[in-house]
VEXTOR-139982 format. One record per residue (C-alpha): x, y negated, z. Coordinates in pm, whole numbers. Example, Ala and Ser with C-alpha at 12.3 -4.5 7.8 and 13.67 -1.06 7.14 Angstrom:
residues 2
<site><c1>1230</c1><c2>450</c2><c3>780</c3></site>
<site><c1>1367</c1><c2>106</c2><c3>714</c3></site>
end
This chain:
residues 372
<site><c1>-1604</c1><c2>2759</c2><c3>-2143</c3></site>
<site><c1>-1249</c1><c2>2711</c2><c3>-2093</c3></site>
<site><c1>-968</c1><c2>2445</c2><c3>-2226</c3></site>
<site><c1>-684</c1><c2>2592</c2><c3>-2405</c3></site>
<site><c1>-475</c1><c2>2366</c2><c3>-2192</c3></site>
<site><c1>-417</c1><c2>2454</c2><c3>-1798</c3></site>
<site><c1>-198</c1><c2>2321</c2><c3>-1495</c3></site>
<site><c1>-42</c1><c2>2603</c2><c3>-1355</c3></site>
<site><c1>25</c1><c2>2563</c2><c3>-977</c3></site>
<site><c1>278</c1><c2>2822</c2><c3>-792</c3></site>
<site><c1>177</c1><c2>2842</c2><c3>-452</c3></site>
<site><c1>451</c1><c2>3052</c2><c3>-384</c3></site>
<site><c1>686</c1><c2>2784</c2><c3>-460</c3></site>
<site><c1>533</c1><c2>2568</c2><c3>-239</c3></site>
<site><c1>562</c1><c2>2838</c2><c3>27</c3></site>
<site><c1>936</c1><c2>2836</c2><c3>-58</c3></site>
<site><c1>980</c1><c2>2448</c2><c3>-76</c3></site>
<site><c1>771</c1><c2>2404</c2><c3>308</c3></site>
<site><c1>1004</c1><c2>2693</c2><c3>453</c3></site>
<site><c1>1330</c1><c2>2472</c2><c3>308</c3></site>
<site><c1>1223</c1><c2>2130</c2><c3>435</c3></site>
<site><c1>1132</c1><c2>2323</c2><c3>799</c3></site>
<site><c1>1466</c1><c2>2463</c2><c3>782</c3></site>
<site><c1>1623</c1><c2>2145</c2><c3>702</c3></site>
<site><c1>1457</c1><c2>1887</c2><c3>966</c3></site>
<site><c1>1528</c1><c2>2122</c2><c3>1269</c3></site>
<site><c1>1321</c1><c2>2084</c2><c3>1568</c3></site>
<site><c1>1145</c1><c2>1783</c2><c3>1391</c3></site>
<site><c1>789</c1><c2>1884</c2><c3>1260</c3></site>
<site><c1>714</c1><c2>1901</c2><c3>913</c3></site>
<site><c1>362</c1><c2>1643</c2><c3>793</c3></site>
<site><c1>291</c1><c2>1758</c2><c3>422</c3></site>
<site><c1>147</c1><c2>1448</c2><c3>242</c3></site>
<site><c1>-145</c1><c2>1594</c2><c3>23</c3></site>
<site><c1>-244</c1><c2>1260</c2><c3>-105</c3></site>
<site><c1>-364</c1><c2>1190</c2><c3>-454</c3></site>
<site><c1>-478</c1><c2>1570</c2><c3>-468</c3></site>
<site><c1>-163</c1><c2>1673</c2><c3>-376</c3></site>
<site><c1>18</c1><c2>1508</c2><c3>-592</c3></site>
<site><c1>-204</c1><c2>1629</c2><c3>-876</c3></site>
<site><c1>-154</c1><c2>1992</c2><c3>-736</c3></site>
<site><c1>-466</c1><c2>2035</c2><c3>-595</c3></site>
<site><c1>-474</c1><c2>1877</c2><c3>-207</c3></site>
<site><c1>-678</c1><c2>2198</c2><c3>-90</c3></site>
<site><c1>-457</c1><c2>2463</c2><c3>-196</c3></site>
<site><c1>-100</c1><c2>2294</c2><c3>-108</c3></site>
<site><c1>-241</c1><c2>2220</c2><c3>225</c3></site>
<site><c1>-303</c1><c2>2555</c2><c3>319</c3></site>
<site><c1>17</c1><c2>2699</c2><c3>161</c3></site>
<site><c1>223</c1><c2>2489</c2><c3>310</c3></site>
<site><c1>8</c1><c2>2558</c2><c3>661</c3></site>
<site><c1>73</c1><c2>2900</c2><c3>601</c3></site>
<site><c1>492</c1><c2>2824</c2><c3>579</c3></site>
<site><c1>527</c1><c2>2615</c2><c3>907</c3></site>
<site><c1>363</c1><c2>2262</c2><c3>836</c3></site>
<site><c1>179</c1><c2>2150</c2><c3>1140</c3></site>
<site><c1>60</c1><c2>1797</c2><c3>1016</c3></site>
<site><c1>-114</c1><c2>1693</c2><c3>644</c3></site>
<site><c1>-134</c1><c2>1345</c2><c3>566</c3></site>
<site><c1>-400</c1><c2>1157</c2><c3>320</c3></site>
<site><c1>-398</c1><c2>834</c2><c3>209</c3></site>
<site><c1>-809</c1><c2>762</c2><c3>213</c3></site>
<site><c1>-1081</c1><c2>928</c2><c3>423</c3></site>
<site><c1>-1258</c1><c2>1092</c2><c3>177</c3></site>
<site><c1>-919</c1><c2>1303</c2><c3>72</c3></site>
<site><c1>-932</c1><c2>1394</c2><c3>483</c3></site>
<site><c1>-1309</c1><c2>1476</c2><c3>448</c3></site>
<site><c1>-1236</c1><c2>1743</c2><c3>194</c3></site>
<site><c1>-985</c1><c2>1897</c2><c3>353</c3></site>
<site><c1>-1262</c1><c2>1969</c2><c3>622</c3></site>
<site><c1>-1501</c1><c2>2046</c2><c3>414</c3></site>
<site><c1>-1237</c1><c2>2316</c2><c3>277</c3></site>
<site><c1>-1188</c1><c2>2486</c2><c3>636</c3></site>
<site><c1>-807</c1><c2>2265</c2><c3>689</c3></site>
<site><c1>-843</c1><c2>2245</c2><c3>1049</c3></site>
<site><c1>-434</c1><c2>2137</c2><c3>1097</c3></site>
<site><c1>-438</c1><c2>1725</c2><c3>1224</c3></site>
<site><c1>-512</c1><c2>1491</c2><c3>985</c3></site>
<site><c1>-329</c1><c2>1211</c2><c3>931</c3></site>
<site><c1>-432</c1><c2>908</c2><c3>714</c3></site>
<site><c1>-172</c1><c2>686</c2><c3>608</c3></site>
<site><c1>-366</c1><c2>342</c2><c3>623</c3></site>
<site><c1>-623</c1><c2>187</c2><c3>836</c3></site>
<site><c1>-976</c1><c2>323</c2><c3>760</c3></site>
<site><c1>-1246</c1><c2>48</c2><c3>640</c3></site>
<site><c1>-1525</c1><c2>23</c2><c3>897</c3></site>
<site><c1>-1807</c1><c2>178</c2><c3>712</c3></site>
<site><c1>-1580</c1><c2>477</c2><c3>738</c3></site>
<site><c1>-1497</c1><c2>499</c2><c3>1091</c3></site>
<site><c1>-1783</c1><c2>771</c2><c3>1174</c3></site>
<site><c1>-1621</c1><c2>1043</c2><c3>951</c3></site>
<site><c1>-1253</c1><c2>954</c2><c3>1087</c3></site>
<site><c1>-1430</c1><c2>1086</c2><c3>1440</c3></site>
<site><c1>-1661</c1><c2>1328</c2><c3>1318</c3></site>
<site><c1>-1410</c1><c2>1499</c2><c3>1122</c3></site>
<site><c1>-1139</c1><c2>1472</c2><c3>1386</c3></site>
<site><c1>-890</c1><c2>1247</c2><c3>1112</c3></site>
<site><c1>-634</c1><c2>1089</c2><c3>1317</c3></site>
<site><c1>-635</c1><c2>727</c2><c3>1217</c3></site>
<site><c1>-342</c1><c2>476</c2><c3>1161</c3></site>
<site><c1>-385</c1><c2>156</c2><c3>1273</c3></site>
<site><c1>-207</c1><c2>-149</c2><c3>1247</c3></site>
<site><c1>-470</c1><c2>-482</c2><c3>1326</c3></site>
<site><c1>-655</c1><c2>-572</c2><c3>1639</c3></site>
<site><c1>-965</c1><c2>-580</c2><c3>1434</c3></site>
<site><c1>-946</c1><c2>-233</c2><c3>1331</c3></site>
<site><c1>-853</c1><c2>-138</c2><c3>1720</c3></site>
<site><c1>-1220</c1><c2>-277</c2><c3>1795</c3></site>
<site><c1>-1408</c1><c2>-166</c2><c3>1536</c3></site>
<site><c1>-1265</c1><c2>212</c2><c3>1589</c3></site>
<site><c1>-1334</c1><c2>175</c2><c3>1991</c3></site>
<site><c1>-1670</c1><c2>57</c2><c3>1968</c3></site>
<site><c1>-1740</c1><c2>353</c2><c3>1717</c3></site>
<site><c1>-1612</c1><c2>596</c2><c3>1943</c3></site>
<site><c1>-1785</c1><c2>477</c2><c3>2226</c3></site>
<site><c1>-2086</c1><c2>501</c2><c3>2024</c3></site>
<site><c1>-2053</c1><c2>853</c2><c3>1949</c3></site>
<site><c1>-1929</c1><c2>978</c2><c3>2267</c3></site>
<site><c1>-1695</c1><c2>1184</c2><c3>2140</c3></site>
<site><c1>-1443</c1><c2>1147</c2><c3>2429</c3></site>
<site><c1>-1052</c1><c2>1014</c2><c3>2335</c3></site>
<site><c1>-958</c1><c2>931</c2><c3>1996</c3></site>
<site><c1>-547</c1><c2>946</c2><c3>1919</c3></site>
<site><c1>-458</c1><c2>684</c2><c3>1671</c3></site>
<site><c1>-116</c1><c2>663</c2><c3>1536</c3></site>
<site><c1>15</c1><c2>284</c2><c3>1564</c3></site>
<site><c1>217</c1><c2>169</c2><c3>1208</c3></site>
<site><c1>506</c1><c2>-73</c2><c3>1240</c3></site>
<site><c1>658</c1><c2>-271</c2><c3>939</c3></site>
<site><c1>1034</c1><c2>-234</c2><c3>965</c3></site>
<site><c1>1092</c1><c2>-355</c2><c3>581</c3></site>
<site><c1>873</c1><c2>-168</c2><c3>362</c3></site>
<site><c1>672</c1><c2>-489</c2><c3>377</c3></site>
<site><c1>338</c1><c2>-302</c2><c3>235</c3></site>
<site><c1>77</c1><c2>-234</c2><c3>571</c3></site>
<site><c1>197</c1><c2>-225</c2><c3>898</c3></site>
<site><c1>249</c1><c2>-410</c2><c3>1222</c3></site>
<site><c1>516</c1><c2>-713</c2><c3>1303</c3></site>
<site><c1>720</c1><c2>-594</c2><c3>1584</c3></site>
<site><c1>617</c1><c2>-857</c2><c3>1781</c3></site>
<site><c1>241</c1><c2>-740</c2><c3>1780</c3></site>
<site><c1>359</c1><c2>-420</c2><c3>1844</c3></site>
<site><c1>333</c1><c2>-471</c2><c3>2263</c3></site>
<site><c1>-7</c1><c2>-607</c2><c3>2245</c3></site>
<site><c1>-154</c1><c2>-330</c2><c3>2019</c3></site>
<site><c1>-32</c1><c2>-71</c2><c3>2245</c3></site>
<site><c1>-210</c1><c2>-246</c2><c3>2546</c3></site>
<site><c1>-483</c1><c2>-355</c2><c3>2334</c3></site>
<site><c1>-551</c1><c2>72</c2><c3>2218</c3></site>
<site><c1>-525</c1><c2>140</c2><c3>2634</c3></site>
<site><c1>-737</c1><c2>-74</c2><c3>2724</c3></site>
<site><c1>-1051</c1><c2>28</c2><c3>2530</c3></site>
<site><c1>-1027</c1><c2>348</c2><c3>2760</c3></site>
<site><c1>-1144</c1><c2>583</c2><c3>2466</c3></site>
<site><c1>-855</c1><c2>538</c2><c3>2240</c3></site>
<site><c1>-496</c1><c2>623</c2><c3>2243</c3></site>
<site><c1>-155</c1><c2>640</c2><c3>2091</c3></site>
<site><c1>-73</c1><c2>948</c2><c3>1915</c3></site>
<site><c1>204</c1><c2>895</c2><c3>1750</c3></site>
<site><c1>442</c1><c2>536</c2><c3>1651</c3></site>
<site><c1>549</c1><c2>532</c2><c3>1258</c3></site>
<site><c1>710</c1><c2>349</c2><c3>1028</c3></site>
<site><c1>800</c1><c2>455</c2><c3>624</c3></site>
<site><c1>1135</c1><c2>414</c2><c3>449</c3></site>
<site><c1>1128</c1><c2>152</c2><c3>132</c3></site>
<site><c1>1529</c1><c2>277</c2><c3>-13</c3></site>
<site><c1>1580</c1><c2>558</c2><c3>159</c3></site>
<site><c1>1662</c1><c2>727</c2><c3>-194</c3></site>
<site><c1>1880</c1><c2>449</c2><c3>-313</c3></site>
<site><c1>2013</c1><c2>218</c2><c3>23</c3></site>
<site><c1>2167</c1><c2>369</c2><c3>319</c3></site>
<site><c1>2262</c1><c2>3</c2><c3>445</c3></site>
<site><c1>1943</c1><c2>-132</c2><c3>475</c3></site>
<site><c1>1767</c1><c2>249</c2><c3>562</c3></site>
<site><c1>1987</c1><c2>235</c2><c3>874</c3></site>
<site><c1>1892</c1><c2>-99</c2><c3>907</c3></site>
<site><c1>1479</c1><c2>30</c2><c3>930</c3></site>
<site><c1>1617</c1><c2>321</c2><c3>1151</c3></site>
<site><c1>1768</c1><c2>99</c2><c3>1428</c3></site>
<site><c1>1471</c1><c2>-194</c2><c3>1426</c3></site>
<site><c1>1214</c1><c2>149</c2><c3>1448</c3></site>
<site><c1>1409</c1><c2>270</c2><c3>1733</c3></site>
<site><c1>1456</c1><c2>-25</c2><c3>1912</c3></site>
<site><c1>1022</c1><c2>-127</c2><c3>1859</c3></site>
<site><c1>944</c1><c2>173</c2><c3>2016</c3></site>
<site><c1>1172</c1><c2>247</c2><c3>2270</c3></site>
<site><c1>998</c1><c2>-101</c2><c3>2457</c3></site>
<site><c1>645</c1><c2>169</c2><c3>2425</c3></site>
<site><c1>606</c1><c2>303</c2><c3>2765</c3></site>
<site><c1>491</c1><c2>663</c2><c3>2802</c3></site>
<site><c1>226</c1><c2>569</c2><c3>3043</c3></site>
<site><c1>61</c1><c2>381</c2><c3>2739</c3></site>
<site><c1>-61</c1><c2>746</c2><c3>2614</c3></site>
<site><c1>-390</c1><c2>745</c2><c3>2798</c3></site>
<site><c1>-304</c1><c2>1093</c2><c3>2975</c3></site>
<site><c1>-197</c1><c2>1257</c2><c3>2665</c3></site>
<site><c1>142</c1><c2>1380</c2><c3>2520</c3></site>
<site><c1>412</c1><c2>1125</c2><c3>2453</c3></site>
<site><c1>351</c1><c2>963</c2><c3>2086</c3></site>
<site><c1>532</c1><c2>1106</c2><c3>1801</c3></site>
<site><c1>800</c1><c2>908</c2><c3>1644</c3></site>
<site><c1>785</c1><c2>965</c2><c3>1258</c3></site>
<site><c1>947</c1><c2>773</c2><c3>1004</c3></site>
<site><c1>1129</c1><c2>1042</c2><c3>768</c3></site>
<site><c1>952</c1><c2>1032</c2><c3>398</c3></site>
<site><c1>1125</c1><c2>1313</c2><c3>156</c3></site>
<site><c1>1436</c1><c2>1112</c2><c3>79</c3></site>
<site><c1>1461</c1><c2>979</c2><c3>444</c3></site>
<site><c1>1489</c1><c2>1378</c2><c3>563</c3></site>
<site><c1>1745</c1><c2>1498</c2><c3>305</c3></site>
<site><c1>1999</c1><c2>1180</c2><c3>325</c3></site>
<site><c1>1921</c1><c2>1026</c2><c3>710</c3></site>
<site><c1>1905</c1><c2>1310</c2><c3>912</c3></site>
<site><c1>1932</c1><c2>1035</c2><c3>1199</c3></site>
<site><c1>1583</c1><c2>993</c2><c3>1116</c3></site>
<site><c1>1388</c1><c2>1282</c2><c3>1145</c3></site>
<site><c1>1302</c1><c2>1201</c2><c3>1518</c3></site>
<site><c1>982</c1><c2>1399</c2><c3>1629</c3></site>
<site><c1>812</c1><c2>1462</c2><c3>1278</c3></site>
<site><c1>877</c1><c2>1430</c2><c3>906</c3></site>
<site><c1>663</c1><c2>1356</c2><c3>627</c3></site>
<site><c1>753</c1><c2>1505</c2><c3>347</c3></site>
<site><c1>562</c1><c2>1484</c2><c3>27</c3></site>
<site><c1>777</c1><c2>1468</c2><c3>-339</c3></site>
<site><c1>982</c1><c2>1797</c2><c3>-113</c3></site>
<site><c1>672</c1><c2>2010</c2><c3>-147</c3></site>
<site><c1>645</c1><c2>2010</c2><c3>-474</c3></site>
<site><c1>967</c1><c2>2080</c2><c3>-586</c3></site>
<site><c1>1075</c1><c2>1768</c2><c3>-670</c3></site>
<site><c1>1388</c1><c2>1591</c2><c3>-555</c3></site>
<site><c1>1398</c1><c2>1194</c2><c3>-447</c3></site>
<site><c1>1756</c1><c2>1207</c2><c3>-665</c3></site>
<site><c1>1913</c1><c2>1468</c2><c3>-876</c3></site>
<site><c1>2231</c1><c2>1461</c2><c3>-583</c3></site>
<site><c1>1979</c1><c2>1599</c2><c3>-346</c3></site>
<site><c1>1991</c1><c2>1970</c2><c3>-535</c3></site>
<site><c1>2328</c1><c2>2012</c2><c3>-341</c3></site>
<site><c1>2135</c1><c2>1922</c2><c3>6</c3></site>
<site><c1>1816</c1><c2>2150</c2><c3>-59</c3></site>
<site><c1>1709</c1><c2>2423</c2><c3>-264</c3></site>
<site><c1>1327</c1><c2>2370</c2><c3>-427</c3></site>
<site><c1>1152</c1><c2>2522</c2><c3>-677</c3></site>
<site><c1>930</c1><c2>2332</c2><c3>-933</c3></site>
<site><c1>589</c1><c2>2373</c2><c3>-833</c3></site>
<site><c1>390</c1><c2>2265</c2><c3>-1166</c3></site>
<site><c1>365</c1><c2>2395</c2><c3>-1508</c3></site>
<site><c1>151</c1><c2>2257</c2><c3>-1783</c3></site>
<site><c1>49</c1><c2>2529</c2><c3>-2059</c3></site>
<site><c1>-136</c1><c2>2430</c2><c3>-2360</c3></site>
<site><c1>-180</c1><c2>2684</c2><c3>-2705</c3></site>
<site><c1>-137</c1><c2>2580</c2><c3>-3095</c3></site>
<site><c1>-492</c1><c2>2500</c2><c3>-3198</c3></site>
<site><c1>-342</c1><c2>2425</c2><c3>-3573</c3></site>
<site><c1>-58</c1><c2>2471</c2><c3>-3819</c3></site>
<site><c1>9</c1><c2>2249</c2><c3>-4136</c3></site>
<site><c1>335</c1><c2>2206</c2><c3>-4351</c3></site>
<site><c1>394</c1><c2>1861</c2><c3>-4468</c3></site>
<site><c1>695</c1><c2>1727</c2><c3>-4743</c3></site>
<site><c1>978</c1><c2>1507</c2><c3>-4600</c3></site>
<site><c1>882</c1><c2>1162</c2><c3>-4575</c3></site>
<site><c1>557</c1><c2>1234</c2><c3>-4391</c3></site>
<site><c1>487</c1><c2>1041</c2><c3>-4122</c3></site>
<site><c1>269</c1><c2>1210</c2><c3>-3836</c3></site>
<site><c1>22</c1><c2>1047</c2><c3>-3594</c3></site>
<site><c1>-113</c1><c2>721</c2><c3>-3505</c3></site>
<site><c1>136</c1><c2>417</c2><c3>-3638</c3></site>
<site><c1>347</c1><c2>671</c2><c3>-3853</c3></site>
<site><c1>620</c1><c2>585</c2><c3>-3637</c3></site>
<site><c1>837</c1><c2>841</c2><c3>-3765</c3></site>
<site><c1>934</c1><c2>1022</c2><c3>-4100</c3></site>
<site><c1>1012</c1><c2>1401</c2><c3>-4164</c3></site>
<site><c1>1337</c1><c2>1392</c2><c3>-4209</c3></site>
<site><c1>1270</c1><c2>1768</c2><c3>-4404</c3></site>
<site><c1>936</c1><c2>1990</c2><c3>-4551</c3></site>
<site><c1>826</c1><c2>2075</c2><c3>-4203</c3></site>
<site><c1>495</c1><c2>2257</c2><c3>-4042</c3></site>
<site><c1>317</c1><c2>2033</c2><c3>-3784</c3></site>
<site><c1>167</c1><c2>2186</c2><c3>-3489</c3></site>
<site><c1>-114</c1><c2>2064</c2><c3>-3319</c3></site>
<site><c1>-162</c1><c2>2131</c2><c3>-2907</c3></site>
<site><c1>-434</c1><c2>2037</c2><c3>-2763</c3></site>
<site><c1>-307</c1><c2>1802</c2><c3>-2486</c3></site>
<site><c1>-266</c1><c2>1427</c2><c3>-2477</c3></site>
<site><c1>-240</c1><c2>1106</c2><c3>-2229</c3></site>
<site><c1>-642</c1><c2>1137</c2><c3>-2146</c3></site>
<site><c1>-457</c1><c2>1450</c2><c3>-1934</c3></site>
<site><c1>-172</c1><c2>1270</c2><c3>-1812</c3></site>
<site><c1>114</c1><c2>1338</c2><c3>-2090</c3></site>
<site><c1>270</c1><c2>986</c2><c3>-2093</c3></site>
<site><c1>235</c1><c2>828</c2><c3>-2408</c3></site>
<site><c1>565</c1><c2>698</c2><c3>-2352</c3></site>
<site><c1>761</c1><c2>1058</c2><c3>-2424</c3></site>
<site><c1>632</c1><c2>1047</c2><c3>-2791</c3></site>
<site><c1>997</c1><c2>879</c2><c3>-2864</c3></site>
<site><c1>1240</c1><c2>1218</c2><c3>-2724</c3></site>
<site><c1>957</c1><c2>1421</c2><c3>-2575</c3></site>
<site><c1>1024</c1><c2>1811</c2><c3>-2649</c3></site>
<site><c1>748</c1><c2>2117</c2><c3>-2677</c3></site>
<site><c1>843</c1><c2>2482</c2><c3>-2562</c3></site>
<site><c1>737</c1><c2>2708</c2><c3>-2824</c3></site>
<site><c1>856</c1><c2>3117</c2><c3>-2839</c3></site>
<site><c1>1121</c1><c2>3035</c2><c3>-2617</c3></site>
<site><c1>1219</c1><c2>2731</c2><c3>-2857</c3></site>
<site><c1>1277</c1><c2>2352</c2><c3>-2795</c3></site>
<site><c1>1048</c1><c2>2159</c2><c3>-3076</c3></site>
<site><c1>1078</c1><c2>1800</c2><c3>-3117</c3></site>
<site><c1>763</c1><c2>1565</c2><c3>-3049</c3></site>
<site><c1>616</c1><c2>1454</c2><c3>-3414</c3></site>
<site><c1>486</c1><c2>1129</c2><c3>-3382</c3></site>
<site><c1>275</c1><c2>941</c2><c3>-3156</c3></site>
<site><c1>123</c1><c2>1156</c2><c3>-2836</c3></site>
<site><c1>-276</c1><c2>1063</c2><c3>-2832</c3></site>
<site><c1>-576</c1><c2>1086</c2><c3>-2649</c3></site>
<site><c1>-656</c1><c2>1454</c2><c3>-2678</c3></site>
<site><c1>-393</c1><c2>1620</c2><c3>-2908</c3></site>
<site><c1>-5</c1><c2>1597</c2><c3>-2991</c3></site>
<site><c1>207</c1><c2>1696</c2><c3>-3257</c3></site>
<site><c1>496</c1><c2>1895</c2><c3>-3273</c3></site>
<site><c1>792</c1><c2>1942</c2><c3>-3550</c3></site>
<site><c1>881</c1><c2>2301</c2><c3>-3604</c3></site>
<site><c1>1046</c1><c2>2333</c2><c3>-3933</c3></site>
<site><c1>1060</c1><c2>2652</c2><c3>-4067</c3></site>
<site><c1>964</c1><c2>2906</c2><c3>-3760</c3></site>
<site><c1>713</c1><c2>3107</c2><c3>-3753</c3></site>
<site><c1>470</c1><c2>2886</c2><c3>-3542</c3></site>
<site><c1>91</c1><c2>3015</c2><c3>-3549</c3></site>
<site><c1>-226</c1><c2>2920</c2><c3>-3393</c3></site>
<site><c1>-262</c1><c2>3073</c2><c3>-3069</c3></site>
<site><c1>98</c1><c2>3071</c2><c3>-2955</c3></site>
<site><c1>172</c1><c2>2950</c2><c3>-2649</c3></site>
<site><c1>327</c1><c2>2586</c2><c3>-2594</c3></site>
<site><c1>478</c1><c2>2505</c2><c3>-2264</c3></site>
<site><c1>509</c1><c2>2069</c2><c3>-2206</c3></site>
<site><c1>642</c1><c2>2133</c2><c3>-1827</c3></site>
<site><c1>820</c1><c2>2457</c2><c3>-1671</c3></site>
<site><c1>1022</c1><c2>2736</c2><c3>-1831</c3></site>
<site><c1>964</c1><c2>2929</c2><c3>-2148</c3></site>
<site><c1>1174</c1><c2>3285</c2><c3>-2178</c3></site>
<site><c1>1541</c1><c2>3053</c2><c3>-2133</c3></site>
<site><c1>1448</c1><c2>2698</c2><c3>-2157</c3></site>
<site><c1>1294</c1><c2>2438</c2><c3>-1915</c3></site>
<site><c1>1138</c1><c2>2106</c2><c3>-1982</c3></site>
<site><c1>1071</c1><c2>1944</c2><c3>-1636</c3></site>
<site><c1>873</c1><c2>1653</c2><c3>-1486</c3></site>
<site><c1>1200</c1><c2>1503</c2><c3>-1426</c3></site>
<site><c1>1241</c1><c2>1497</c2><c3>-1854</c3></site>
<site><c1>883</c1><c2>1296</c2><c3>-1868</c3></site>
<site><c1>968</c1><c2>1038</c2><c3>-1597</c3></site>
<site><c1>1337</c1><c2>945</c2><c3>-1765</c3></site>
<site><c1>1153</c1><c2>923</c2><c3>-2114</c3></site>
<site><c1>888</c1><c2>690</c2><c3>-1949</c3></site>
<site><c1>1111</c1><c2>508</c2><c3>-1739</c3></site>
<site><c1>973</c1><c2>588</c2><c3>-1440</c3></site>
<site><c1>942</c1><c2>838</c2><c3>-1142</c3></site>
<site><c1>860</c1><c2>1177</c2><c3>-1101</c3></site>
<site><c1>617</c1><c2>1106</c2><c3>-825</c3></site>
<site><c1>379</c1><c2>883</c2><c3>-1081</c3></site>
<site><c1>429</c1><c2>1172</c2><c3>-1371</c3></site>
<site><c1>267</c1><c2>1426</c2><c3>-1197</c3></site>
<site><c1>-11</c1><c2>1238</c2><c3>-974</c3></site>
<site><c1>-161</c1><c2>1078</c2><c3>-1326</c3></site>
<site><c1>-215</c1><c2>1460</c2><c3>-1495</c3></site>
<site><c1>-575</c1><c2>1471</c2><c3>-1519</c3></site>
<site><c1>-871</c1><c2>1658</c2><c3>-1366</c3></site>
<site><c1>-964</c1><c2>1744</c2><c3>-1719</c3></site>
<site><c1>-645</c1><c2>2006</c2><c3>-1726</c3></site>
<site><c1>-768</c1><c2>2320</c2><c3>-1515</c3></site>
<site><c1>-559</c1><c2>2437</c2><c3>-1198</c3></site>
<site><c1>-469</c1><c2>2771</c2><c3>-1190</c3></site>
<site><c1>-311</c1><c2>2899</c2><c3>-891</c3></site>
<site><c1>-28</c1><c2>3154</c2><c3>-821</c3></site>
<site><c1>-31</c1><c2>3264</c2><c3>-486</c3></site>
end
């Protein structure tokens, strides 16, 4: 069985979009953040793309997204983006997921864990809060958890990171983050390592690489990049990416209605003429806001259609006049039919929000089908 509804992932795009960022950050090293699936991309597959095009970190936001990776061969480091709960601490270390830590507590709990297992030196990445406010360090602990991850004798620092809140939108107070990062860790001295290689300095999210190239330091992480979308429509003259999703979805049903009629739950809108009604297959229990029902656009035979009505749970409607519109034909929501492109960008202005929340809600009940 099969939905006539799909997520159509180019790989190849992603290829293109990790080569570009490289390119971009210079020496720095590139982190791809695979978080959230990958952004609803599928976390396996963009991992090892962008592997395969010069990443040398991923990054996950909970252990079980680091776990699959694993489980899916992904033997690049790890990072995860928050401190681990304790019940999780044994897969962190069996699984070789480089931890960030920010709390005394969580210093302990991981030492005692490690020392349990006898796995030899675990490299935890320290987190500092230089305005972002969310997790993270104070700057004055930041002395004492350096000593403090030393001094347990089986951990030690990896790496010393921060994240951008306005790096899209506020170069004051970005430069602001830049210089308190700078000046937290230059007080770190390199014996503090435990033997290893000096930590890496990261603090560079997407928007922090393209517009503060002051702060791409040691390593970048760059996540909205991969996928082809840009922190700010300005940033298209900095870098070239490609859009890395399409969502696909077929006709299922045709039906002319007289002017007047109003389509959909809450008949929130008349015909303005006689008019055939589409049906697709595809609604918000996939991830197509609700919110683009007012402006939202379907491509059909290379043809913009207007949204009829309210988008619901499982199906939406689409106003096509007088064209030849049968069941079967192919309706593109996202990407490019024959001339014409809708794009998540399109969604997030009708919703009022961001392109990174449009495409990490589509659903797992769209399949992914990958172009590699």
């Amino acid at each position: 069985m099969s939905r006539p509804s799909w997520v159509e992932v180019d790989l190849r795009a992603v290829a293109h979009n990790v080569r570009q960022l490289v390119r971009h950050v210079g020496g720095a090293a590139l982190c791809a953040v695979v978080k959230a699936d990958g952004y609803g991309h599928g976390a396996p597959q963009v991992a090892k793309a962008a592997v395969a095009n010069g990443a040398v970190w991923v990054a996950v936001a909970t252990v079980e997204e680091g776990v699959q990776l694993r489980d899916e061969g992904i033997d690049t480091p790890v990072l995860l983006l928050s401190e681990p709960p304790p019940d999780d601490h044994k897969d962190v270390i069996a699984h070789q997921i480089t931890p960030t830590v920010y709390s005394l507590a969580t210093i302990e709990q991981l030492a005692s864990t490690a020392l349990r297992l006898g796995t030899g030196y675990l490299a935890v990445h320290l987190k500092v809060d230089t305005g972002m406010h969310r997790v993270g360090a104070p700057l004055r602990m930041l002395p004492e958890l350096v000593h403090r991850v030393v001094e347990t004798g089986v951990l030690r620092v990896g790496g010393l990171w921060s994240h951008f809140s306005v790096a899209d939108s506020d170069p004051d107070y970005t430069t602001a983050q830049i210089r308190t990062y700078l000046r937290a860790v230059s007080h770190v001295p390199s014996v503090v390592t435990g033997g290893g290689p000096p930590p890496l300095r990261h603090l560079a999210n997407t928007p922090g690489a393209l517009f503060h190239p002051e702060s791409h330091l040691d390593m970048v992480r760059t996540g909205l990049g991969i996928y082809g979308l840009y922190p700010r429509p300005c940033a298209e003259e900095i870098i070239d990416l490609r859009p890395v999703m399409k969502i696909v979805s077929h006709v299922s049903h045709v039906l002319r209605h007289p002017a007047g009629s109003r389509p959909s739950y809450g008949r929130m809108r008349p015909l303005a003429d006689a008019s055939a009604v589409a049906t697709i297959p595809i609604g918000y229990a996939d991830g197509v806001p609700r919110m683009i029902s007012e402006g939202g656009e379907v491509l059909i035979g290379g043809q913009r259609f207007p949204l009829a009505g309210r988008v619901t749970m499982d199906q939406l409607l689409v106003e096509v006049g007088g064209h030849p519109v049968a069941v079967g034909d192919e309706a593109v929501l996202v990407g490019r039919q024959g001339e014409q492109l809708l794009s998540i960008d399109d969604w997030a202005r009708l919703s009022d929000t961001i392109n990174y929340e449009v495409v990490s809600r589509i659903g797992p009940r769209l399949p992914r089908r990958y172009i590699s």
